[in-house]
C-alpha positions in Angstrom: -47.8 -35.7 -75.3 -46.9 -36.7 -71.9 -45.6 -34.1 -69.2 -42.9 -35.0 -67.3 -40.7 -33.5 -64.2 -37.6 -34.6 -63.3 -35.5 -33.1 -60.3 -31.9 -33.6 -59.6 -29.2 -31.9 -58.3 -27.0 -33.1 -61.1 -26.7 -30.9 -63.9 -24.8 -33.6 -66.3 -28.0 -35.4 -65.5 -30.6 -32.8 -66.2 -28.7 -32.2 -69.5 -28.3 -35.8 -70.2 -32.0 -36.1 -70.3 -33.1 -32.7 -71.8 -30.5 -33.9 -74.7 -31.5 -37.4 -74.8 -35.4 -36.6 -75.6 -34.5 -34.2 -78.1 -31.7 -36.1 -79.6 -34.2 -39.6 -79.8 -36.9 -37.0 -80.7 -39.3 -38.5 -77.6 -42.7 -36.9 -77.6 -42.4 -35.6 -74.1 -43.0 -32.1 -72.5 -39.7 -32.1 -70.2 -39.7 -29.8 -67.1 -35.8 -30.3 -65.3 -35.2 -29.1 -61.9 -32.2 -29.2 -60.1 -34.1 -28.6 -56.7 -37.2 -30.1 -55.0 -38.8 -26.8 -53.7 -38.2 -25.7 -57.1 -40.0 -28.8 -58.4 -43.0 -28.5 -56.1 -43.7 -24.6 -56.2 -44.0 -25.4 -60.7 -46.4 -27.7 -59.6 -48.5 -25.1 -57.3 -48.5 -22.5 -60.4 -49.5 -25.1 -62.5 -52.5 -26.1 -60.1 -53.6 -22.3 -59.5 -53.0 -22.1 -63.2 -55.9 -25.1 -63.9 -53.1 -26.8 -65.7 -53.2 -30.6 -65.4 -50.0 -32.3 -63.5 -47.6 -33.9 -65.4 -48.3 -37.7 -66.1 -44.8 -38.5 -63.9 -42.0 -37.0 -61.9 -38.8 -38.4 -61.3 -36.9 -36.9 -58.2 -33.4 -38.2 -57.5 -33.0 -40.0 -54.5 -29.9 -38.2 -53.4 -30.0 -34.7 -53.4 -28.1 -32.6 -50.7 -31.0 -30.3 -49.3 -34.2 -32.0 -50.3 -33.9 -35.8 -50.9 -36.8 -37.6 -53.4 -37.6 -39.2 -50.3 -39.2 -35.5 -48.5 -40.0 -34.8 -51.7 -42.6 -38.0 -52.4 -43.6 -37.9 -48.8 -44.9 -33.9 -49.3 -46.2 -34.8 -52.7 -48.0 -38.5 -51.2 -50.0 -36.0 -48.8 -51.5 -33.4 -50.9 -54.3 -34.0 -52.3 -53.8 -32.1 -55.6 -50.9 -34.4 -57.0 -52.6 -37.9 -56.5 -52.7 -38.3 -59.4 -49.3 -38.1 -60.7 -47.5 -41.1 -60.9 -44.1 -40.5 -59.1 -40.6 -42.2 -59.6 -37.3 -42.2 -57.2 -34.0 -42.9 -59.3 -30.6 -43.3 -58.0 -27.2 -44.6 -59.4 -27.6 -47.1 -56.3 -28.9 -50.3 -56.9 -29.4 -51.7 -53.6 -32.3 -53.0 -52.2 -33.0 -50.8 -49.1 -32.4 -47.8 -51.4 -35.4 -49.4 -53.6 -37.4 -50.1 -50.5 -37.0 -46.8 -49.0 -38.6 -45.1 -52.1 -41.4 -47.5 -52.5 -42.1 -47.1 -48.9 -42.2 -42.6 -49.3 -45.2 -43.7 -51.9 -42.8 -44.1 -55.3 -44.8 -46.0 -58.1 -41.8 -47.2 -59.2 -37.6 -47.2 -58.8 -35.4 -46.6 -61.8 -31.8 -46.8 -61.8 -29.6 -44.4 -63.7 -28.9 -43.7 -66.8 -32.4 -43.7 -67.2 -33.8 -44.9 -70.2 -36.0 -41.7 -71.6 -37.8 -43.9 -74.6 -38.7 -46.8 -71.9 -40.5 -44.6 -69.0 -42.6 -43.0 -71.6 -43.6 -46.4 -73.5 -44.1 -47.5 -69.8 -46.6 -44.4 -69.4 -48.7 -45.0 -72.0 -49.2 -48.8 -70.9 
């Protein structure tokens, strides 16, 4: 079963998701955070706790004190999460939003609502 983290400051969107995966009973292990220190400080404990990072996070690309942006920059440079595939998503669907995140080292841009069922199919690919 796939780990996943997703940050966002919007808590319709955190529950959309958390109910989405249970209501489509996806196989996924869903950790939702509605900050990105929050975010990155589970993924220390889970490092000091020799637990593997999850398979994916998906940070919002708007957030007021932390954007996905800072957040996939901090993550691109430590050492201990290069392996984690990361994702920036955003309501937005222009171009230089797109950019922006695949430029902060995103693996990939989704747009919301985002489709639970896809991202993990896309995982296992």
């Amino acid at each position: 079963m796939p780990t996943l983290f997703y940050v966002d400051d919007s808590r319709d969107d955190l529950f959309y998701l958390d109910y989405i995966s249970r209501k489509q009973q996806i196989d996924v292990d869903l950790f939702c955070f509605s900050a990105a220190e929050a975010a990155f400080e589970a993924l220390e404990r889970r490092v000091a706790d020799d637990k593997a990072v999850p398979e994916l996070l998906i940070a919002d690309l708007y957030m007021p004190l932390d954007s996905g942006i800072e957040l996939m920059n901090r993550l691109r440079r430590d050492n201990r999460f290069e392996a984690m595939r990361l994702a920036i998503c955003s309501g937005s669907d222009a171009d230089e939003d797109r950019a922006r995140a695949l430029e902060a080292g995103a693996d990939f841009y989704l747009e919301k609502p985002l489709d639970l069922a896809a991202i993990i199919l896309n995982l296992e690919v």
